[in-house]
Phi, psi and omega in degrees: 000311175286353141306286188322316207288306190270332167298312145325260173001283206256356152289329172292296169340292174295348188273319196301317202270359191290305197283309167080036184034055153085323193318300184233041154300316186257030195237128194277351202230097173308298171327282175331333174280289209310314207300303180291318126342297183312292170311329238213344158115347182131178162294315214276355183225015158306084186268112172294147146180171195315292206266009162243356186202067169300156194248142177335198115269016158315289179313328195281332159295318176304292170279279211333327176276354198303286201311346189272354185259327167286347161310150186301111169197129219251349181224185183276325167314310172300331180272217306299307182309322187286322219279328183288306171310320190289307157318287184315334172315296197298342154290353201285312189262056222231013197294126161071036187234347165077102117313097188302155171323312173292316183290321201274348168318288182286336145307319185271012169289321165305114172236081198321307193314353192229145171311144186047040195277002197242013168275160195209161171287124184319167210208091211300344215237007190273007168316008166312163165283351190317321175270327157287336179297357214226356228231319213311303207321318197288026177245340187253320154328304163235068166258024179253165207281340205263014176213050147277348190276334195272009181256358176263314178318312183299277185310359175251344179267320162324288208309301183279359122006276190239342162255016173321096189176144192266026174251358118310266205318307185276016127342264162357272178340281164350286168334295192282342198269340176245012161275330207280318200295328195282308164320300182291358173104343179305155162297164191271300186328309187271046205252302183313303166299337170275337164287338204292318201286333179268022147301292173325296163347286191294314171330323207267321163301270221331258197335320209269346168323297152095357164275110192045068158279333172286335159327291176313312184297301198310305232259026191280328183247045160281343182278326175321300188285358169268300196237021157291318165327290200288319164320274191313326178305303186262057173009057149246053182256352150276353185090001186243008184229133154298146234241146208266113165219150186334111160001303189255114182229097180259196181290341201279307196307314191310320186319298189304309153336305174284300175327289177307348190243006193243170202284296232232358160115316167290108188303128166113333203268015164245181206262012186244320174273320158356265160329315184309297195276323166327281158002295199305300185323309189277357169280339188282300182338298223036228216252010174264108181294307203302312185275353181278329184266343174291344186278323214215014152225331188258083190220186193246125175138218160273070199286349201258309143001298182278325181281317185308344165243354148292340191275327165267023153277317182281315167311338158298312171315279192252356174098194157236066165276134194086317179318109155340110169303327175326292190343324200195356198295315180239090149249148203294129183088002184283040148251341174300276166357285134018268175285344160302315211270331167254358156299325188297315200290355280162311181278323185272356183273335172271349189284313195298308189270005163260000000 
């Protein structure tokens, strides 16, 4: 329960110090954020809270699938529909929270009301982060290894809601497949390689789906191929070595770093490097919260993105060990937040003895 409990959580936590009201979601230079860190006293002197550190629409997305998941629902069809509805809500709340373009687009393309209302047309240019950022929750729900086919089926259907394109969706995928990895207990290394192998997987729900499958095909393997590049630069793509990074990493390398691993120069901000730089952070991290936001919230690019799934990756992991209480103690929605998280656990406990 307190793992669910801190992943929610301290997932939040991380959308809030990424963003920085927008301030530094949207700031290109990591020193400066660091610079400014510095000025405010640390990670260890952070007060979260509604008015200096709102938490995005990551988070305001982020529940909406929670509550769409803890909800009354007897088919996939019925979440799908709740999930679509629960999105189209969430905009609502969505005034100063930087909402992409793509997403709000395609939320309004939805019509929970209607059979299959929560499908949108593929979408060559949908490749955004919209969707892993929102996905970690399907990961705590269905984290035991025997509901992996119903965690690619969600999360990929989630996903593409609003980023239909599999350089969105399986963003999506990611998320949730490396909240379910943390829960169980998997080693971090071998986070990569249980993805590479449950790619293929999902490819074939595309296909058996039977919806814009040659789309789906033409556009599946640039994400394969960014991290199948990376596993290897960091000589985990078997999973059995721990992964090698530079003598010299400072905020400046990192920048240049993420900048190389992103589509379009902005770090974080697609659905294959997001999870990618979370991932990193948290390979980096070891046991220090402190050095996981320096890695993977305080950066140049899409830090509120890169934070909402480190953070809830170190909370499946650890809890909340180490974690500043400021961090999260009056962060916003945390009692919403909260009843999610122990409602998942309560729903994943029962999916388990069934």
């Amino acid at each position: 329960m307190e793992k669910f409990v801190a992943s929610m959580l301290l997932s939040a936590a991380g959308d809030a110090l990424g963003f920085k009201n927008s301030e530094w979601e949207f700031q290109h230079d990591g020193e400066k954020i660091h610079k400014q860190l510095k000025d405010l006293g640390g990670v260890a002197n952070l007060k979260v809270s509604k008015k200096n550190w709102r938490v995005s629409d990551d988070t305001i997305l982020h529940i909406a699938t929670g509550e769409a998941l803890v909800s009354d629902w007897s088919s996939k069809e019925e979440l799908y529909l709740k999930l679509a509805a629960n999105y189209k809500e969430g905009m609502r709340d969505m005034r100063d929270r930087a909402a992409g373009n793509t997403l709000q687009m395609s939320i309004h393309q939805l019509k929970p009301g209607r059979p299959g209302g929560y499908i949108i047309p593929f979408n060559p240019r949908g490749g955004g982060c919209g969707a892993a950022m929102r996905s970690m929750c399907i990961g705590l729900l269905l984290y035991r290894p025997e509901h992996l086919d119903d965690l690619i089926a969600v999360s990929v259907e989630s996903g593409r809601m609003t980023h239909n394109h599999p350089t969105g969706y399986l963003g999506a995928l990611t998320a949730a497949l490396f909240t379910s990895f943390a829960i169980q207990a998997k080693p971090i290394r071998e986070w990569g390689v249980g993805l590479m192998s449950t790619l293929p997987k999902a490819l074939k729900y595309v296909q058996s789906i039977g919806r814009d499958v040659k789309e789906n095909e033409q556009g599946w393997s640039y994400f394969t191929d960014k991290w199948t590049k990376y596993l290897m630069l960091r000589g985990i793509l078997d999973g059995t070595n721990d992964p090698k990074f530079a003598d010299r990493y400072t905020v400046s390398d990192r920048d240049k770093f993420y900048k190389s691993l992103s589509y379009s120069g902005w770090a974080g901000s697609s659905g294959h490097d997001a999870p990618m730089i979370a991932y990193d952070a948290l390979l980096g991290a070891g046991d220090s919260w402190e050095e996981l936001c320096h890695r993977g919230m305080f950066h140049g690019g899409d830090s509120d993105s890169t934070g909402v799934m480190a953070g809830a990756w170190w909370g499946a992991l650890h809890g909340f060990d180490g974690v500043p209480v400021g961090n999260y103690k009056n962060l916003e929605y945390r009692e919403r937040i909260e009843n999610i998280a122990k409602k998942l656990y309560e729903k994943a406990v029962t999916l388990g003895e069934t």
